[in-house]
C-alpha positions in Angstrom: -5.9 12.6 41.2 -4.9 15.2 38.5 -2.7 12.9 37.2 -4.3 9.4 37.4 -7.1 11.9 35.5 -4.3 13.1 32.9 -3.0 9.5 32.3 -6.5 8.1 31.8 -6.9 11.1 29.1 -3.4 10.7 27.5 -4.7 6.8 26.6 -8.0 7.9 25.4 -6.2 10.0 22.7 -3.7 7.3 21.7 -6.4 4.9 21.4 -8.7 7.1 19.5 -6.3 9.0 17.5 -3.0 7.1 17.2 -4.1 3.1 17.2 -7.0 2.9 15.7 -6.4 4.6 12.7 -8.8 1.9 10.6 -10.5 4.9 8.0 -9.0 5.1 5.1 -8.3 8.4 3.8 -7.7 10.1 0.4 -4.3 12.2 0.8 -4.8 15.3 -1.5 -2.8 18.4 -1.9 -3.8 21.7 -0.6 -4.3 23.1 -4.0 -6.9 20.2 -4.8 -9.1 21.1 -1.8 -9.2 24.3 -1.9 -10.5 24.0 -6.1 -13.3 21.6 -5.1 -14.6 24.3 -2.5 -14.1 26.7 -4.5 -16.8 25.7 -7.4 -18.6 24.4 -4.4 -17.8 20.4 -4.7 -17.0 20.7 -1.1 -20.8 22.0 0.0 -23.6 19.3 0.6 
């Protein structure tokens, strides 16, 4: 049972994480992060 339950969870992750990658992200270096929380850009 553990690993029918470990197998079920293994394929939830690809498919969450791996294939359906569909959002479209902005790649920004660390530096550029950590200045927009730093004069509070990052704060809503």
């Amino acid at each position: 049972m553990n690993a029918t339950l470990e197998e079920m969870a293994q394929a939830l992750f690809k498919q969450w994480f791996v294939d359906d990658l569909s959002v479209d992200y902005e790649e920004k270096s660390l530096d550029q992060i950590s200045d927009l929380y730093a004069f509070g850009g990052g704060r809503r």
